[in-house]
PyMOL Python script that loads the backbone (N, CA, C, O; Angstrom):
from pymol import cmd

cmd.read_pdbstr("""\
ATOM      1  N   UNK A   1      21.576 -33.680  -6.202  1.00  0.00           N
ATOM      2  CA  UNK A   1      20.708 -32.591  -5.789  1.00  0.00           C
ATOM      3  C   UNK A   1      21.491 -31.285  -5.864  1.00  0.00           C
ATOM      4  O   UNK A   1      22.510 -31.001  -5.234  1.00  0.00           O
ATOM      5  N   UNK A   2      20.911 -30.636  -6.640  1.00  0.00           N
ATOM      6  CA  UNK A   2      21.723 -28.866  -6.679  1.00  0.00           C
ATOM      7  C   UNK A   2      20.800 -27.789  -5.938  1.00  0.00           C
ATOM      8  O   UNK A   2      19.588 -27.652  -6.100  1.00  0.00           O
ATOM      9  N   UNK A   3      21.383 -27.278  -5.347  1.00  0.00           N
ATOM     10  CA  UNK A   3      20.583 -25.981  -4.038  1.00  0.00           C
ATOM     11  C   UNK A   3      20.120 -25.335  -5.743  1.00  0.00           C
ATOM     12  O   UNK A   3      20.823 -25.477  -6.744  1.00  0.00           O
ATOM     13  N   UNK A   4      19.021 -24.758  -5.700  1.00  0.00           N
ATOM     14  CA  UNK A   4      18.325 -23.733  -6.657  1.00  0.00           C
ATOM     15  C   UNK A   4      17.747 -22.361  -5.894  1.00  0.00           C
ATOM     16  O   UNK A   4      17.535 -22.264  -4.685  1.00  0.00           O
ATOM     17  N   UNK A   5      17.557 -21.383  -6.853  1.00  0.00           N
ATOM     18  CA  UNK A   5      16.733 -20.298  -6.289  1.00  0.00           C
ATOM     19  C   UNK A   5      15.437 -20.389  -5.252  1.00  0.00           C
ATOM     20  O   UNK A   5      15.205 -19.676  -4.275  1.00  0.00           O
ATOM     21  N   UNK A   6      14.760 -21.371  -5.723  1.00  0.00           N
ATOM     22  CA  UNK A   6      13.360 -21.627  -4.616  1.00  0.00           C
ATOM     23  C   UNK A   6      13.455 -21.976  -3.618  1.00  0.00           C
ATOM     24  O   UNK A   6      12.526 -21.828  -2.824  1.00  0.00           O
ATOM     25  N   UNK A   7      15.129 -22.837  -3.116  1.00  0.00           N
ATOM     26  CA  UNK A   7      15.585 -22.998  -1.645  1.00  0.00           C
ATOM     27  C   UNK A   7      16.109 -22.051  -1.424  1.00  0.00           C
ATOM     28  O   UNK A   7      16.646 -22.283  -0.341  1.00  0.00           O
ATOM     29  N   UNK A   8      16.449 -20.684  -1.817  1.00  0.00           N
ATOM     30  CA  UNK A   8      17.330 -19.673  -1.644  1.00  0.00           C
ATOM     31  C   UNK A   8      15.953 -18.984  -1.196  1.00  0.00           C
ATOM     32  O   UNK A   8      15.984 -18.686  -0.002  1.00  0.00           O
ATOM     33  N   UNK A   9      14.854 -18.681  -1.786  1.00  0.00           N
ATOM     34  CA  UNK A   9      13.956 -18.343  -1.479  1.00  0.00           C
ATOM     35  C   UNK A   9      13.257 -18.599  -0.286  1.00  0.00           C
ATOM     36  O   UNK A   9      12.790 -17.721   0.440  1.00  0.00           O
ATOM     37  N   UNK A  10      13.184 -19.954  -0.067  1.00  0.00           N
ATOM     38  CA  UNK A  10      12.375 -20.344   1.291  1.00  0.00           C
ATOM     39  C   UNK A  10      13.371 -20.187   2.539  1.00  0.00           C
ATOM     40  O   UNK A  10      12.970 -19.733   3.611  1.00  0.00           O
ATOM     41  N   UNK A  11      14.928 -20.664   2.291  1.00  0.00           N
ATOM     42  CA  UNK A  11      15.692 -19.861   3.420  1.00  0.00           C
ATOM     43  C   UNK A  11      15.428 -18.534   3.817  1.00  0.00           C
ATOM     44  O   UNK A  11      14.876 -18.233   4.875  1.00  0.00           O
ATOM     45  N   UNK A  12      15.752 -17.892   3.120  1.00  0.00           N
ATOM     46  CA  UNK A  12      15.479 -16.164   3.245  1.00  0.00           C
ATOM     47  C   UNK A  12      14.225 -16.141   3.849  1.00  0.00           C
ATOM     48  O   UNK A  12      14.341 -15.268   4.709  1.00  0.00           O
ATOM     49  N   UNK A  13      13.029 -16.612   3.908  1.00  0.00           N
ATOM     50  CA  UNK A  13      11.619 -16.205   4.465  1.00  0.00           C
ATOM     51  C   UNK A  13      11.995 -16.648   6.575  1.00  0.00           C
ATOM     52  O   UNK A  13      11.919 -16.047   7.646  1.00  0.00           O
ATOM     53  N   UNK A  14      12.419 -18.142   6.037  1.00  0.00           N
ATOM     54  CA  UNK A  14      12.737 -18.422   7.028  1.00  0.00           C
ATOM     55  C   UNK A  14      14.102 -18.032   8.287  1.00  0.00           C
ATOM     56  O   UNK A  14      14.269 -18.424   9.441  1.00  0.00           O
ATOM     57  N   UNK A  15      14.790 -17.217   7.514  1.00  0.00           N
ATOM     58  CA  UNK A  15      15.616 -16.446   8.134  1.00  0.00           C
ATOM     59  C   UNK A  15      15.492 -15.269   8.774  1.00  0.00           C
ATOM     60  O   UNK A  15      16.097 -14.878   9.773  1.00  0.00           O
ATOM     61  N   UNK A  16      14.507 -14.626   8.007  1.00  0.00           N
ATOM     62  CA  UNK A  16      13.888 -13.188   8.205  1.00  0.00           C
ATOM     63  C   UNK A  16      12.654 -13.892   9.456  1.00  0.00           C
ATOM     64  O   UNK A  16      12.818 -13.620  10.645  1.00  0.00           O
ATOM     65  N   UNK A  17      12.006 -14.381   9.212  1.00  0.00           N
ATOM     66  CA  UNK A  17      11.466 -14.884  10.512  1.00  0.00           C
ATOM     67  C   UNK A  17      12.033 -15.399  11.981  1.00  0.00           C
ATOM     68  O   UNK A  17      11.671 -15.296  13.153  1.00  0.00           O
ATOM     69  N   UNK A  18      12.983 -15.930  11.350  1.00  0.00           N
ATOM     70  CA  UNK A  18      13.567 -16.734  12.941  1.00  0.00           C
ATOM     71  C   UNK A  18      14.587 -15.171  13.507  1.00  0.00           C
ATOM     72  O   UNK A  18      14.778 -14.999  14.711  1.00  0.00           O
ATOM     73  N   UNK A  19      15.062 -14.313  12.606  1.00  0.00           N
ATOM     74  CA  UNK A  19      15.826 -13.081  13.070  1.00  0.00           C
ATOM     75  C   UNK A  19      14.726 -12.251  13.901  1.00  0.00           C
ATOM     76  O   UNK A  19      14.952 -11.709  14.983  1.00  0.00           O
ATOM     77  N   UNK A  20      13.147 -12.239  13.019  1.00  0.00           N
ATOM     78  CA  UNK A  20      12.361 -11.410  14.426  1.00  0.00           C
ATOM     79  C   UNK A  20      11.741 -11.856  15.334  1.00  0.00           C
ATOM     80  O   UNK A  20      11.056 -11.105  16.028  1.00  0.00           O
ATOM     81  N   UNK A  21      11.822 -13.366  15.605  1.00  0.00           N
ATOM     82  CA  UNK A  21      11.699 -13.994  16.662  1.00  0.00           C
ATOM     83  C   UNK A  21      12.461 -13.870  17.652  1.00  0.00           C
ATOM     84  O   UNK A  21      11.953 -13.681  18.757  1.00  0.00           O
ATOM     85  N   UNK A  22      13.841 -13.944  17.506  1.00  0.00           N
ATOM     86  CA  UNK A  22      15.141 -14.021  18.209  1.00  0.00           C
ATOM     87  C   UNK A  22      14.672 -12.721  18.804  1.00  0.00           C
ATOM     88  O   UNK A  22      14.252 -12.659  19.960  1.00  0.00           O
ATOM     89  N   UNK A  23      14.754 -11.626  17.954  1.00  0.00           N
ATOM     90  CA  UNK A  23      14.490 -10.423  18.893  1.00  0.00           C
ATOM     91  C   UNK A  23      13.448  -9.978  19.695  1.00  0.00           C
ATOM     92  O   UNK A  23      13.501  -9.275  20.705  1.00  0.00           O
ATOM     93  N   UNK A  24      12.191 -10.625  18.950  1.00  0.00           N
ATOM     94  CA  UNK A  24      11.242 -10.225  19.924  1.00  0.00           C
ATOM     95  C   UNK A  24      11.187 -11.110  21.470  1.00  0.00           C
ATOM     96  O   UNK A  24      10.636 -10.605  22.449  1.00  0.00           O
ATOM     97  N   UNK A  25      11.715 -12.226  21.512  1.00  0.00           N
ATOM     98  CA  UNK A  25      12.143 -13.398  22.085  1.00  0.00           C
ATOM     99  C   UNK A  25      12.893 -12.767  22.937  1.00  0.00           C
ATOM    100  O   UNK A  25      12.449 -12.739  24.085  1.00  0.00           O
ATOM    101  N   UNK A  26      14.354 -12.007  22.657  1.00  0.00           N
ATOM    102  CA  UNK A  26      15.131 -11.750  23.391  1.00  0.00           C
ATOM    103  C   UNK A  26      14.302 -10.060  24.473  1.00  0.00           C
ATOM    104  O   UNK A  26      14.299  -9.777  25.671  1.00  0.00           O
ATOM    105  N   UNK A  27      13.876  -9.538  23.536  1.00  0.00           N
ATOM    106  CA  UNK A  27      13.347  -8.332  23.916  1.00  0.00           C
ATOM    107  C   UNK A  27      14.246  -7.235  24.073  1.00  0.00           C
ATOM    108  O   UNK A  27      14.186  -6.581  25.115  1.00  0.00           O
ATOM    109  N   UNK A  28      15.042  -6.952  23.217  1.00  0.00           N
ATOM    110  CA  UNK A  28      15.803  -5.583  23.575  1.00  0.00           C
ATOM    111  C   UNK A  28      15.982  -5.533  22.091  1.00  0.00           C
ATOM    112  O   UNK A  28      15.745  -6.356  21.206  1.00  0.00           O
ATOM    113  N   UNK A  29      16.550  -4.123  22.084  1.00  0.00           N
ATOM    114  CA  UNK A  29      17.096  -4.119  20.376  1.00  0.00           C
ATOM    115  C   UNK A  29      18.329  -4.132  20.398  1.00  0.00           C
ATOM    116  O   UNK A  29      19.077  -3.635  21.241  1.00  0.00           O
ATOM    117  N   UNK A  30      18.622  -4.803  19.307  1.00  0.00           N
ATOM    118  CA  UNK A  30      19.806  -5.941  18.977  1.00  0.00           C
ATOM    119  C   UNK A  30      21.251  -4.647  19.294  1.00  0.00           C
ATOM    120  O   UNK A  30      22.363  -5.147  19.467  1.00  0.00           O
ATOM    121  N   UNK A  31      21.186  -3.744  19.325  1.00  0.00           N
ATOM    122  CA  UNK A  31      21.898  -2.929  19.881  1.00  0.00           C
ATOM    123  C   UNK A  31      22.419  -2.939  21.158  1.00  0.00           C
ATOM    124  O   UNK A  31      23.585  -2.678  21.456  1.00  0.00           O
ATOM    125  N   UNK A  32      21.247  -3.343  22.137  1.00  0.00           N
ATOM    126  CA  UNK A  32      21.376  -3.504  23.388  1.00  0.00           C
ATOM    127  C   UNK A  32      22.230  -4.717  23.719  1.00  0.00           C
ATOM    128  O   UNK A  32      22.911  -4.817  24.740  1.00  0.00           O
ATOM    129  N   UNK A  33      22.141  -5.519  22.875  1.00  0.00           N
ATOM    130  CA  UNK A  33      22.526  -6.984  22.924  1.00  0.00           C
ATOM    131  C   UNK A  33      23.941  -7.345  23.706  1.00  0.00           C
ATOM    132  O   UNK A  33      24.902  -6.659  23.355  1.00  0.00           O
ATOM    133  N   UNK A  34      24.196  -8.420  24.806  1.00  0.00           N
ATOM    134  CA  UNK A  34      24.590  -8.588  25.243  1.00  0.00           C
ATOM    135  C   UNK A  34      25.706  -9.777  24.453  1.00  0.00           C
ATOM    136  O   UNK A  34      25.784  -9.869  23.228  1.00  0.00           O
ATOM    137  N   UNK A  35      26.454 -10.565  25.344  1.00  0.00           N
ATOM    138  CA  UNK A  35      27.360 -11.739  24.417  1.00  0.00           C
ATOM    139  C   UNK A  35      26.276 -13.124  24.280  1.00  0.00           C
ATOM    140  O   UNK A  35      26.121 -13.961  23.391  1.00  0.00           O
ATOM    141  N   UNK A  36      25.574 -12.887  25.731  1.00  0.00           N
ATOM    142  CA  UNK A  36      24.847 -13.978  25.752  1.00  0.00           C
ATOM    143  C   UNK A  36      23.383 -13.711  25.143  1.00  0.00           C
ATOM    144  O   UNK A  36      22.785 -14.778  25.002  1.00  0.00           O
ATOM    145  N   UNK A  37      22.834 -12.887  24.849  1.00  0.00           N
ATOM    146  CA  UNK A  37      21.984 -12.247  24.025  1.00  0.00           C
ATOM    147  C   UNK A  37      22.342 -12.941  22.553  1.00  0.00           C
ATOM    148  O   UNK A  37      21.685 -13.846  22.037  1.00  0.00           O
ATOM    149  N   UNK A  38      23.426 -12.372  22.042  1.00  0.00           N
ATOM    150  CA  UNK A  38      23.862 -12.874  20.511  1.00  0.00           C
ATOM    151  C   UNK A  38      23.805 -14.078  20.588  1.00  0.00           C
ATOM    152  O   UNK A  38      23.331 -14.807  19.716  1.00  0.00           O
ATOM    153  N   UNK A  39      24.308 -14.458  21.699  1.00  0.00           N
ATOM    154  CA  UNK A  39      24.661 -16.215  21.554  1.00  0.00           C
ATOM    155  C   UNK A  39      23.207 -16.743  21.204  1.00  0.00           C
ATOM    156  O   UNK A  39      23.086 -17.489  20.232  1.00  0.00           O
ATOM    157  N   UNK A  40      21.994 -16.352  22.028  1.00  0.00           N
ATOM    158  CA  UNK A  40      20.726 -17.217  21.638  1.00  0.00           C
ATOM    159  C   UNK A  40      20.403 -16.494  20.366  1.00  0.00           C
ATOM    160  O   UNK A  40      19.577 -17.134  19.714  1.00  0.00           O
ATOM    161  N   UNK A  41      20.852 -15.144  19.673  1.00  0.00           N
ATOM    162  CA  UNK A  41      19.896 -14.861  18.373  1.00  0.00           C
ATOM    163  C   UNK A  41      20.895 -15.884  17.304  1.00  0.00           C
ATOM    164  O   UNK A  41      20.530 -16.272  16.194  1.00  0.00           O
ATOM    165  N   UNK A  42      22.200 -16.186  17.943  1.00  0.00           N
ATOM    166  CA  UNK A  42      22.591 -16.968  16.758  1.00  0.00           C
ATOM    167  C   UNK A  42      22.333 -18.562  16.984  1.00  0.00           C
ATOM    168  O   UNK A  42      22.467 -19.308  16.014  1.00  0.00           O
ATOM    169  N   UNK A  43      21.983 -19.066  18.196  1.00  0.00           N
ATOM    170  CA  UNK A  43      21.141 -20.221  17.810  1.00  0.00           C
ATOM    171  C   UNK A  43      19.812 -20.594  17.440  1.00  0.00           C
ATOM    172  O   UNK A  43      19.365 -21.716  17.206  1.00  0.00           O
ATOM    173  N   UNK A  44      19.158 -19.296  17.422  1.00  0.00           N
ATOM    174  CA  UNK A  44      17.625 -19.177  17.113  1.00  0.00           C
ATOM    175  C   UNK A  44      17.725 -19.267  15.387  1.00  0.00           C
ATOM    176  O   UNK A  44      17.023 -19.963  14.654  1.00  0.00           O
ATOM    177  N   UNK A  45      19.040 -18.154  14.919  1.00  0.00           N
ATOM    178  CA  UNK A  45      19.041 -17.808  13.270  1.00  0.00           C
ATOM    179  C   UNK A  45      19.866 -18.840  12.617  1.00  0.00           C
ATOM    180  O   UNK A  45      20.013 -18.691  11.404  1.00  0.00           O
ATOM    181  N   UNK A  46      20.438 -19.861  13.171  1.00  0.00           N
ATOM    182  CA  UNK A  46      20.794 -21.113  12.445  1.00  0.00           C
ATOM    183  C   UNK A  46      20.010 -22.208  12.123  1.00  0.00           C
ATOM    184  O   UNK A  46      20.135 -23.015  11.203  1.00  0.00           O
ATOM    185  N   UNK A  47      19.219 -22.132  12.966  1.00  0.00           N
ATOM    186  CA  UNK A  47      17.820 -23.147  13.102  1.00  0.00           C
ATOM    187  C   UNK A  47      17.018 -22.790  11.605  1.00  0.00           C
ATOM    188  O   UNK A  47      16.444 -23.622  10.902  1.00  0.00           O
ATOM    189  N   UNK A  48      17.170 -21.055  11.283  1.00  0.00           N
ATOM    190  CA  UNK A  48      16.497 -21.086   9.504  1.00  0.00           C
ATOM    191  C   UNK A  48      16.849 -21.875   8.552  1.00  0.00           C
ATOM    192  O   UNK A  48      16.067 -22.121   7.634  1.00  0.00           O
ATOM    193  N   UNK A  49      18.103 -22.413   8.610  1.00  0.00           N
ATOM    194  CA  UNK A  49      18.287 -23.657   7.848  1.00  0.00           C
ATOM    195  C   UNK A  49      18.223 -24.990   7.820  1.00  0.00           C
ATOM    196  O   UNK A  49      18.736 -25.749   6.997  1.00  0.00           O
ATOM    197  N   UNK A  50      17.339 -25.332   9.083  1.00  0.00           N
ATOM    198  CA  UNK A  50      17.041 -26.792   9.034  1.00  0.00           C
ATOM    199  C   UNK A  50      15.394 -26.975   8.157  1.00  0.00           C
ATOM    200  O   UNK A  50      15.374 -27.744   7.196  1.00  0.00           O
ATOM    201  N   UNK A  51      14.503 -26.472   8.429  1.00  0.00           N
ATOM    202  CA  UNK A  51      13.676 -26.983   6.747  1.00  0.00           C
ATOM    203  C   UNK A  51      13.985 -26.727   5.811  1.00  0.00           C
ATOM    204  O   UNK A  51      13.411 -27.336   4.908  1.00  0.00           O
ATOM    205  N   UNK A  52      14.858 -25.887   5.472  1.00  0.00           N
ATOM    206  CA  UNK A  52      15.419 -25.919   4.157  1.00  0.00           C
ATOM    207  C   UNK A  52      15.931 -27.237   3.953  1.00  0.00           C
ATOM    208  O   UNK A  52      15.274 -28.112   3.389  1.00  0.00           O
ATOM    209  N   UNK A  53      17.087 -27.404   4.399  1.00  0.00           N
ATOM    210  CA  UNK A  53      17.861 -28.760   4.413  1.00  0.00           C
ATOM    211  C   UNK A  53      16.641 -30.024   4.419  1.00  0.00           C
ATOM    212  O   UNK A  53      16.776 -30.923   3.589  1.00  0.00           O
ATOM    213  N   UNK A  54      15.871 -30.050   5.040  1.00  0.00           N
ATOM    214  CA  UNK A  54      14.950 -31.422   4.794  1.00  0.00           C
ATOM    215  C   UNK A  54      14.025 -31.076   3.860  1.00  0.00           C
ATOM    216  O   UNK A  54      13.146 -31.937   3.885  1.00  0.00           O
ATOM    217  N   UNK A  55      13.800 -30.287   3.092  1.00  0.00           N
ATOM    218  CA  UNK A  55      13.189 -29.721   2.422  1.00  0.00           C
ATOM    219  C   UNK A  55      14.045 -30.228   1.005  1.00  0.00           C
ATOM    220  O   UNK A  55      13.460 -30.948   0.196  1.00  0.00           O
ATOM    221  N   UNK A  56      15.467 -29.797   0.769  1.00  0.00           N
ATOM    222  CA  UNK A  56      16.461 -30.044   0.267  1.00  0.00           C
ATOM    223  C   UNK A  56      16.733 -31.457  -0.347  1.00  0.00           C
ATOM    224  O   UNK A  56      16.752 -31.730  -1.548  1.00  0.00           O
ATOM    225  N   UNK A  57      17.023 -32.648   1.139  1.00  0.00           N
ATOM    226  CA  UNK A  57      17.421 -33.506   0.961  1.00  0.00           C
ATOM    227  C   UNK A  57      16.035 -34.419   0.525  1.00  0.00           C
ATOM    228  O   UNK A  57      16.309 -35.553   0.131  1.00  0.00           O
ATOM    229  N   UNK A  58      14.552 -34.053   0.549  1.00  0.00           N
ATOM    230  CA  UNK A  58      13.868 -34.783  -0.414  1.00  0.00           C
ATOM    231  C   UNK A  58      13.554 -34.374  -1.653  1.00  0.00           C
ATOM    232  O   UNK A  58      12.963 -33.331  -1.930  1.00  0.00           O
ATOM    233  N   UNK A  59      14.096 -35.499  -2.687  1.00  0.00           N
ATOM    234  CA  UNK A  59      13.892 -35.063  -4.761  1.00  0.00           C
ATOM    235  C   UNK A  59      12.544 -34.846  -4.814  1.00  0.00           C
ATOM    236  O   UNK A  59      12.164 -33.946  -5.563  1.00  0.00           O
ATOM    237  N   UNK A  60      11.866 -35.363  -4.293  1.00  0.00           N
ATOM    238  CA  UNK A  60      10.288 -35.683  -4.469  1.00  0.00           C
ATOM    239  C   UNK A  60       9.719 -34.055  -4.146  1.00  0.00           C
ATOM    240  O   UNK A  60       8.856 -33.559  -4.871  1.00  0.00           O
ATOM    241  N   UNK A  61      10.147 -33.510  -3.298  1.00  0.00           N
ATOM    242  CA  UNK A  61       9.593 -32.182  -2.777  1.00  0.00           C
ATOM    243  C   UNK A  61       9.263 -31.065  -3.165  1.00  0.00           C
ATOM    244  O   UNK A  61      10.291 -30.498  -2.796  1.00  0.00           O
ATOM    245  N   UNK A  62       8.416 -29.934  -3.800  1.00  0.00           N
ATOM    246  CA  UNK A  62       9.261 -29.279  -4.611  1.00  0.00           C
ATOM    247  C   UNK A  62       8.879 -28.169  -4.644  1.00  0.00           C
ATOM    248  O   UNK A  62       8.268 -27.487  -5.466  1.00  0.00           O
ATOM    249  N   UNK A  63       9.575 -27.913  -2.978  1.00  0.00           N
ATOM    250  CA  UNK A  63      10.043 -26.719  -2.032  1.00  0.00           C
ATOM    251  C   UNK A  63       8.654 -25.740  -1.851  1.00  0.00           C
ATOM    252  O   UNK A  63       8.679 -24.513  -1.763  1.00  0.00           O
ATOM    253  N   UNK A  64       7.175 -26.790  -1.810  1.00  0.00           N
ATOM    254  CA  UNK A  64       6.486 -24.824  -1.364  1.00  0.00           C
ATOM    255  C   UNK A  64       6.054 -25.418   0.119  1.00  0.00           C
ATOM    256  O   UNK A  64       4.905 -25.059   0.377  1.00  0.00           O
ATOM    257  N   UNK A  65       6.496 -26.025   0.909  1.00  0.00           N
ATOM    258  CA  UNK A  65       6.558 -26.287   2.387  1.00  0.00           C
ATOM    259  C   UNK A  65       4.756 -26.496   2.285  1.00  0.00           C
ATOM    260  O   UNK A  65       4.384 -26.472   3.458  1.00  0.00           O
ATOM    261  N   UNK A  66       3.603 -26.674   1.429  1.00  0.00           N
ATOM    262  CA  UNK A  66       2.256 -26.601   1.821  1.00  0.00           C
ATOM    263  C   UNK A  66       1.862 -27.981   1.948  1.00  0.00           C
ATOM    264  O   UNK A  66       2.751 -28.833   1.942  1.00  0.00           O
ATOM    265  N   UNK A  67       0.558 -28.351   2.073  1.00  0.00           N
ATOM    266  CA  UNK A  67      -0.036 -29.816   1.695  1.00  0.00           C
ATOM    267  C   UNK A  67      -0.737 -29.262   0.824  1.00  0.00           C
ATOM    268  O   UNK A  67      -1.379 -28.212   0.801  1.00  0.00           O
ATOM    269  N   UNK A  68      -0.447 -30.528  -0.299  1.00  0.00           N
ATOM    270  CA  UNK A  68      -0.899 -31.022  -1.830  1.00  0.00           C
ATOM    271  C   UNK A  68      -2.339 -31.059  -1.706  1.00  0.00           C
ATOM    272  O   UNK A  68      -2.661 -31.668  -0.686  1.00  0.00           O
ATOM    273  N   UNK A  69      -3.234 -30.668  -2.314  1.00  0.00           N
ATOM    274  CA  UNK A  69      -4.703 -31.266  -1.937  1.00  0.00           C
ATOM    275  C   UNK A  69      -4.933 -31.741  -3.382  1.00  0.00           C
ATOM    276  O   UNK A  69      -5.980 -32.313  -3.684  1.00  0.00           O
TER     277      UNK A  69
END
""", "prot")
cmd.dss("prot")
cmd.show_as("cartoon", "prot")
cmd.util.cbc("prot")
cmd.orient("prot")
């Protein structure tokens, strides 16, 4: 299995999402941010790479996260 552009693609959506979650989640701007503040936006923004990865690790898949009709 070789990582390609279309998992590079669906990370990035999903990164950019879980980053304005974290903040709206946390509620301050990331400026304000505390140690323990960062600490949850960086366990919120690591979590963007777990459907990728199962997304990834099935050949069969082929990466648009929808159902087939």
């Amino acid at each position: 299995m070789k990582f390609n552009n279309k998992a590079a693609e669906i990370w990035a959506k999903w990164f950019a999402g879980n980053v304005i979650t974290a903040v709206v989640v946390i509620g301050k701007s990331p400026i304000d941010f505390t140690g323990s503040d960062w600490h949850h936006a960086a366990n919120t923004i690591w979590l963007a790479v777990v459907p990728v990865l199962i997304a990834w690790a099935n050949p069969k898949h082929d990466f648009t996260m929808t159902v087939k009709k």
